[in-house]
C-alpha positions, 0 to 999 in steps of 0.5 A, spaced: 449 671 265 456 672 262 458 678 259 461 678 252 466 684 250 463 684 243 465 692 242 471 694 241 475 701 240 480 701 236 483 707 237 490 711 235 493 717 233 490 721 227 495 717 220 497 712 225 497 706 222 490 704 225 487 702 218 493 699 216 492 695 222 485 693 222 485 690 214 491 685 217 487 683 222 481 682 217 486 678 214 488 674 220 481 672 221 479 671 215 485 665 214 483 662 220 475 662 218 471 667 221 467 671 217 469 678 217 465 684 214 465 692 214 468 697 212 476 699 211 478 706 210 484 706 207 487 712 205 489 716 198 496 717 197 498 722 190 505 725 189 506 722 198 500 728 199 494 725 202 488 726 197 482 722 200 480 715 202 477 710 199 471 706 202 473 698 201 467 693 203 471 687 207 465 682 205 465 683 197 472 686 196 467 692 192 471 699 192 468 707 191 472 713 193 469 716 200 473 722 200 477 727 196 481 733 199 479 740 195 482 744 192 481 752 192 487 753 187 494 751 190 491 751 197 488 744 200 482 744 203 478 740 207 475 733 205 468 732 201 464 725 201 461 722 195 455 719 194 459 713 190 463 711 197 457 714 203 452 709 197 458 702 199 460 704 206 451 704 207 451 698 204 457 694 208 454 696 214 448 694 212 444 688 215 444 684 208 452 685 209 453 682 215 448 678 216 453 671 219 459 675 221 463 674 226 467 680 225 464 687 224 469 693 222 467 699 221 473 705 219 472 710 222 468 712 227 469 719 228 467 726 230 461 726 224 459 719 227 459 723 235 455 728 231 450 722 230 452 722 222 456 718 218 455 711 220 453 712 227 445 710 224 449 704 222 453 702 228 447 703 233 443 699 228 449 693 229 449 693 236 441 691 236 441 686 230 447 682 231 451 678 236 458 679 232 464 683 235 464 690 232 470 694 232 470 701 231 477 704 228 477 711 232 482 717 233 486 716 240 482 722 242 476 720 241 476 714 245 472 717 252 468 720 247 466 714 244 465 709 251 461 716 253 457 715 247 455 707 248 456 707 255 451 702 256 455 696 252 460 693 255 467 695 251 474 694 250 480 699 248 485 696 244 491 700 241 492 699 233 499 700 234 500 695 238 501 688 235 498 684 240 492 687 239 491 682 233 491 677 237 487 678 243 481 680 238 483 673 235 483 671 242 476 674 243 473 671 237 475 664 238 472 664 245 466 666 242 466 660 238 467 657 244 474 654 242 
């Protein structure tokens, strides 16, 4: 029986570029016809400081911000989810949103999705109801956390900041297809 690499780790330093570079290869694979769908999570730049990140479902273009940075007067403090992003990021990675995708991306699997929060529920769900390439966008860091944590599915890492990157998942895609 072949085993096919279907999960991918993504991974990179923290404000590296990784979404950036997951939504180009959403792009590179839509234009060449594979059905991708998941959830990006770019960030929310106001005056050049970081502010939140927005939830964007790849499947339907929809768009809810995810998290917000408080504030405690002119201190900055930790970032707090909405129920408007959680409520789309669920929804993205639902079974009625990826039903016939080939591409999956789910940004970003990190310390809460470790924890069994965030979209862990989602991403173990995927691994048994689909037969798509699911790649996870993850902290450098985490990426032995991560392979620990799903050691029984065969998995590739693969580093966002290295163009080439895109092409072997476009590779992976393709010979899934069968080209």
């Amino acid at each position: 029986m072949l085993v096919r690499n279907r999960f991918l780790l993504w991974f990179g330093a923290k404000h590296s570029g990784k979404t950036t570079a997951a939504a180009k290869l959403a792009q590179r694979a839509c234009a060449e016809g594979f059905t991708v769908a998941g959830l990006l999570a770019p960030s929310v730049y106001l005056n050049g400081e970081l502010m939140g990140f927005d939830a964007l479902d790849l499947r339907n273009k929809t768009r809810a911000r995810l998290a917000d940075r408080k504030t405690n007067g002119n201190k900055i403090e930790r970032f707090a989810f909405t129920a408007a992003g959680l409520k789309l990021g669920s929804a993205a990675l639902s079974p009625a949103s990826t039903k016939s995708a080939e591409l999956i991306i789910v940004d970003e699997f990190g310390p809460l999705e470790i924890h069994g929060g965030g979209w862990r529920k989602n991403v173990d769900s995927l691994l048994t109801s689909t037969n798509a390439l699911i790649l996870l966008v993850i902290r450098q860091e985490l990426a032995e956390q991560v392979q620990q944590l799903y050691a029984n599915v065969p998995s590739r890492k693969l580093s966002a900041s290295e163009p080439e990157s895109i092409d072997e998942v476009l590779t992976i895609l393709r010979s899934h297809r069968g080209y």
